[in-house]
C-alpha positions in Angstrom: -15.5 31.4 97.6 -17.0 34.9 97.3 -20.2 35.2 99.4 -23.6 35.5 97.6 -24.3 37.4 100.1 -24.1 41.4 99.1 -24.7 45.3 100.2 -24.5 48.5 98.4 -22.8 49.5 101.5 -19.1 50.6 101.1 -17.6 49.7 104.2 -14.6 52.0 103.6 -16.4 55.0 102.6 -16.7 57.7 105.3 -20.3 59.1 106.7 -23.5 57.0 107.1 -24.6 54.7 105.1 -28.0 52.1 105.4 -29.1 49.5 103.5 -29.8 45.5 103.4 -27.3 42.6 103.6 -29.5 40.8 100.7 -29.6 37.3 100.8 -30.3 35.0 97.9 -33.6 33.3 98.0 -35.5 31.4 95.4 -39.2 30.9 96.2 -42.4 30.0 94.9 -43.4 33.5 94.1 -40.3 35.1 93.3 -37.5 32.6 91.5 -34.8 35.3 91.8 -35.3 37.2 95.1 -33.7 38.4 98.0 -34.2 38.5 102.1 -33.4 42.0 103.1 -31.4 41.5 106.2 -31.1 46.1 107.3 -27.7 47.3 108.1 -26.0 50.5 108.7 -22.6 51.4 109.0 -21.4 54.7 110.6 -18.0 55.4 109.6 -15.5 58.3 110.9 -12.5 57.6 109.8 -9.1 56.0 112.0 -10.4 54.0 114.8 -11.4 50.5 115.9 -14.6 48.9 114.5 -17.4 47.5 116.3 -20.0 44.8 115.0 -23.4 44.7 117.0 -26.0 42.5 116.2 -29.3 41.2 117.2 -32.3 39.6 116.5 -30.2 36.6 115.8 -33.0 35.1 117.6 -36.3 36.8 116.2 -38.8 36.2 119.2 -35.8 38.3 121.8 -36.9 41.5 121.4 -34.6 43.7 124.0 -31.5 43.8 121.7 -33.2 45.2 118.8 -35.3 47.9 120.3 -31.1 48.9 122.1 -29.6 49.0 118.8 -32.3 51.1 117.2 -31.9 53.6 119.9 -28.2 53.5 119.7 -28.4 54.1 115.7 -30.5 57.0 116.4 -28.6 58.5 119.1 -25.4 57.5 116.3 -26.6 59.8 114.0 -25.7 63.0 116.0 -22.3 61.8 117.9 -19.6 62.3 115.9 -18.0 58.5 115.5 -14.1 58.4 115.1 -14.0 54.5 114.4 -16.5 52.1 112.7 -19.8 50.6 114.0 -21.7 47.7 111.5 -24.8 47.4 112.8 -28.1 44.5 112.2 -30.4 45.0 114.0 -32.4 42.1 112.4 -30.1 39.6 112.0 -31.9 36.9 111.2 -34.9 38.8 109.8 -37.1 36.1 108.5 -37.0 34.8 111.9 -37.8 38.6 113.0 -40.6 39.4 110.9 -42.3 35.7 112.1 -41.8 36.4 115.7 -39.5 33.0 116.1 -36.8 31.5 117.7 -35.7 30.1 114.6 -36.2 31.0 110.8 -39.7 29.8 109.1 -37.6 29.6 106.1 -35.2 26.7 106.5 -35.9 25.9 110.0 -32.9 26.9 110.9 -31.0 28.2 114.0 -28.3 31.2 112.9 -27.0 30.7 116.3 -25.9 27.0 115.7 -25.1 27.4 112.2 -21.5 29.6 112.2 -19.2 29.6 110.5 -22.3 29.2 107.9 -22.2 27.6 104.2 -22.5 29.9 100.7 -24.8 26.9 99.3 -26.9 25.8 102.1 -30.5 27.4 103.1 -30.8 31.3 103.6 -29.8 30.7 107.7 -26.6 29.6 107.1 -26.2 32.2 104.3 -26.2 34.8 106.3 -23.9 33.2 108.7 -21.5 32.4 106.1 -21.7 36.1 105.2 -21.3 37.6 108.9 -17.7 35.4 109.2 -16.5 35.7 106.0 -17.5 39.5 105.1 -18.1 40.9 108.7 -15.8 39.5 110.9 -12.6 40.2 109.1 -14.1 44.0 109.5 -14.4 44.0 113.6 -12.4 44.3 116.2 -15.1 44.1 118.8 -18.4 41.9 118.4 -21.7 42.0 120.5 -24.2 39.7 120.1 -27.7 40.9 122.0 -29.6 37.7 123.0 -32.7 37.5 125.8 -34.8 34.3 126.9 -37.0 34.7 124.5 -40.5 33.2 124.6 -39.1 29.9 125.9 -36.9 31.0 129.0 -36.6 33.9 131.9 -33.0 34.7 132.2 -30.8 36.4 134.4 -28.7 39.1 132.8 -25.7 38.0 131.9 -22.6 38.5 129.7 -21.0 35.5 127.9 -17.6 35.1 126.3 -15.4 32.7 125.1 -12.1 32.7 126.4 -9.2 33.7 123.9 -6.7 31.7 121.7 -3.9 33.8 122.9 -2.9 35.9 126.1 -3.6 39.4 124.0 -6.7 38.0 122.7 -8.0 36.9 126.3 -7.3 39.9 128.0 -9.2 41.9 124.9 -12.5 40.1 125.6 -11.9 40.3 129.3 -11.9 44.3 129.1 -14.9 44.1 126.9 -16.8 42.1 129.5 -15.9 44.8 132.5 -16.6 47.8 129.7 -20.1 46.0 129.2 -20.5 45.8 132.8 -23.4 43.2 133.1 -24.6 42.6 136.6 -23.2 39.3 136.0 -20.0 37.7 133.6 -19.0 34.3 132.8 -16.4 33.1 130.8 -17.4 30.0 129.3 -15.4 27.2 127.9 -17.8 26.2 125.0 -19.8 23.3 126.7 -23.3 23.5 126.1 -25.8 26.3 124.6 -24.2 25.7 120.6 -20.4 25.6 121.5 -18.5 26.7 118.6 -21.7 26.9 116.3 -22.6 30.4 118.0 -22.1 33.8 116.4 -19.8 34.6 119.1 -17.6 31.8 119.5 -17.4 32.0 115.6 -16.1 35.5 116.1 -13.1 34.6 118.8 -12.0 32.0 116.6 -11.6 34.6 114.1 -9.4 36.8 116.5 -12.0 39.3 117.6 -13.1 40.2 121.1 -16.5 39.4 121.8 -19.5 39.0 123.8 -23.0 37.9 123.8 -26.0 38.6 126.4 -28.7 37.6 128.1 -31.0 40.3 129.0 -34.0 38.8 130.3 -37.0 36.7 129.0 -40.2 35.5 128.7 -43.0 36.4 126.7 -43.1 40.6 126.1 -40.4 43.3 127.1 -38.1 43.7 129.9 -37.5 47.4 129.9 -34.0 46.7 131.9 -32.8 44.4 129.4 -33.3 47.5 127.1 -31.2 49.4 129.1 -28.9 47.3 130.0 -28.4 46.5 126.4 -28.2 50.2 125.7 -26.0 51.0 128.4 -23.9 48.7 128.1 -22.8 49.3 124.2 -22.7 53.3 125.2 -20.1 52.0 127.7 -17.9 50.1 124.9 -18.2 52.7 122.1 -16.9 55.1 124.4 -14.1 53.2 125.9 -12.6 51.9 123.1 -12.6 55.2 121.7 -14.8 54.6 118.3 -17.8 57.3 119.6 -15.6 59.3 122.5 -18.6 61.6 122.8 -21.3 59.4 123.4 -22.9 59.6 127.0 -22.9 56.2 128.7 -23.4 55.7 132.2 -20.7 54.6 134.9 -20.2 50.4 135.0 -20.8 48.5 138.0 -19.7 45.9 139.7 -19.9 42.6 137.6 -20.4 39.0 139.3 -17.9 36.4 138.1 -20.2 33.3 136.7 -19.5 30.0 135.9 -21.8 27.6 134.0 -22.4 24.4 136.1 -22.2 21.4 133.6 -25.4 20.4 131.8 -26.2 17.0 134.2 -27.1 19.5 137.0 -30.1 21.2 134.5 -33.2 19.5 135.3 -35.5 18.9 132.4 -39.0 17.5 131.8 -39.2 13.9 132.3 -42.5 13.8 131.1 -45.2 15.7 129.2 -47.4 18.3 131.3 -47.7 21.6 133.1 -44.8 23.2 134.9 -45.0 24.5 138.2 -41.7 26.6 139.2 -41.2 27.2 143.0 -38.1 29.1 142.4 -37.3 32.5 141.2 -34.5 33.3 138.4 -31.4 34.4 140.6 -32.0 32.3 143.3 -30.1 30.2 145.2 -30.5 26.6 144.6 -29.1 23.6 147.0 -29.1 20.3 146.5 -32.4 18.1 146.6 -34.5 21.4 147.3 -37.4 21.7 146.0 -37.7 23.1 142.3 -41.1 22.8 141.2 -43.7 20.1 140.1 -44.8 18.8 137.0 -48.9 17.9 136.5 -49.0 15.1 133.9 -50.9 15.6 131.0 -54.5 13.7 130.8 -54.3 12.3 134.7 -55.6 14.7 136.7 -56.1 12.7 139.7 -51.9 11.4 139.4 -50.1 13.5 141.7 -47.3 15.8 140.4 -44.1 14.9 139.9 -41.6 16.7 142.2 -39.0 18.0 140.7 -35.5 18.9 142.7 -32.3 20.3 142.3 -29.1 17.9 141.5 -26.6 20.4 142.9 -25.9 23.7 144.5 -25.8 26.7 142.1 -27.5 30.3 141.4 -30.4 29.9 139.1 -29.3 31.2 136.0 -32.5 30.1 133.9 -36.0 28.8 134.2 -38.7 27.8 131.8 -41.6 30.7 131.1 -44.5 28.7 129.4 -46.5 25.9 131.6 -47.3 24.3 129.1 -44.0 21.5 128.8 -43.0 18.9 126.6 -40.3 15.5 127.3 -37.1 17.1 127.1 -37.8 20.8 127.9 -35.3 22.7 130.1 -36.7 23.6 133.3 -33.9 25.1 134.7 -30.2 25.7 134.9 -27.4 26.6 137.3 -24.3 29.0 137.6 -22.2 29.1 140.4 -20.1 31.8 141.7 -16.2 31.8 140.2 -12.7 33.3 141.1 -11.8 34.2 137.3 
């Protein structure tokens, strides 16, 4: 099925090209519209091609204020391979200042491979694996906390269906050179539903982030963000011009299983004791929770279930049954 999905962009044609992935939308007020979803595509000829999105979440920032500087920065490098870039990827969700779209409700980062006849979320989904991903060779996907969480930085991947493919997305991880790495298996955090995982199964090599959180701007999950795609461009060979810094050291992650996470066991206010990239042990201390309504009920305590390296923590105070509080990751050999 072809996508409804289209562009005016000619992914084949050399030079620089900008425009909107439009996306079908019947609404109240216009029956046959369109969501402008912006993309450019910077082509130079022979040489691999890079996809880098973000604002698949619309409330994490960081990613799309680093791939408007790297389009800029685009525009006077000369570019020997291909970059596709969207900024905006899930723009209604952009434009509203949300996690997920006001649209459909929906999650484009638990929606891939995506549907051609389901709400605009999936649409675009739908269009980025059937259109996009045949085009890439390498995939980043910027994410950050958001509103909800403070994160760590880290680098995610899925590990590859074949030796060739694994060490691809393994090079791409020490090329991005996040202060921290983890190779992840698929359990938790959307599985095979991300844009990422989507993209491996597909044969590319590919990565997503976390650059920080919480409610504003971290200014080194910009540069991180921007830092790290200099470093890839370059690498690979698709901008061999473009100035990106020297990599670092990476940590080697692993995600502890979701059992150890604690979460809310009731509604009220959240009161963390420990910072994000902390050490955690056993039945310390992690915070308290103040019910809601019973102000003279004393806090809940709340404690850690295993030993780990806080990878995540909840920004707002204000918590609901069922919120994550916080996560662990633990240090690993591969």
């Amino acid at each position: 099925m072809v996508s409804p999905v289209w562009t005016t962009i000619d992914f084949h044609k050399c030079g620089v090209q900008s425009d909107y992935a439009r996306v079908p939308y019947s609404s109240d007020t216009s029956a046959y519209g369109w969501i402008p979803v912006p993309m450019i595509c910077f082509n130079g000829g022979d040489g691999p091609t890079a996809l880098l999105t973000a604002g698949t979440h619309g409330d994490e920032y960081e990613g799309q204020i680093a791939l408007r500087r790297i389009a800029r920065a685009l525009c006077q490098t000369e570019v020997k391979g291909r970059i596709i870039i969207l900024p905006e990827l899930n723009r209604p969700a952009v434009i509203a200042g949300r996690r997920n779209s006001p649209l459909d409700g929906g999650n484009l980062n638990r929606l891939f491979p995506g549907s051609a006849v389901s709400g605009p979320t999936a649409m675009i989904a739908e269009y980025v694996t059937e259109v996009l991903f045949p085009l890439a060779d390498y995939v980043l996907d910027l994410h950050s906390g958001g509103s909800s969480l403070d994160y760590m930085q880290v680098a995610y991947a899925h590990r590859g269906h074949t030796p060739e493919q694994d060490h691809r997305i393994g090079d791409l991880l020490d090329c991005f050179a996040a202060p921290n790495s983890i190779l992840t298996d698929g359990r938790g955090g959307g599985g095979a539903t991300t844009l990422y995982a989507a993209a491996v199964a597909h044969g590319v090599a590919a990565l997503t982030t976390e650059l920080g959180g919480g409610q504003g701007l971290s200014q080194a999950g910009v540069r991180l963000a921007e830092d790290g795609v200099r470093r890839v461009l370059h690498h690979f060979g698709i901008v061999p011009d473009l100035v990106a810094p020297a990599s670092g050291p990476t940590r080697k992650l692993k995600i502890l299983p979701p059992e150890t996470a604690i979460y809310a066991p009731a509604d009220g206010l959240f009161e963390p004791l420990v910072e994000v990239g902390a050490p955690a042990r056993a039945g310390q201390a992690a915070g308290y929770l103040h019910l809601l309504s019973q102000p003279l009920a004393d806090p809940i305590e709340l404690r850690f279930k295993a030993d780990g390296i806080v990878i995540y923590r909840r920004y707002p105070t204000l918590t609901t049954l069922g919120d994550a509080l916080y996560g662990l990751a633990a240090e690993s050999e591969r």
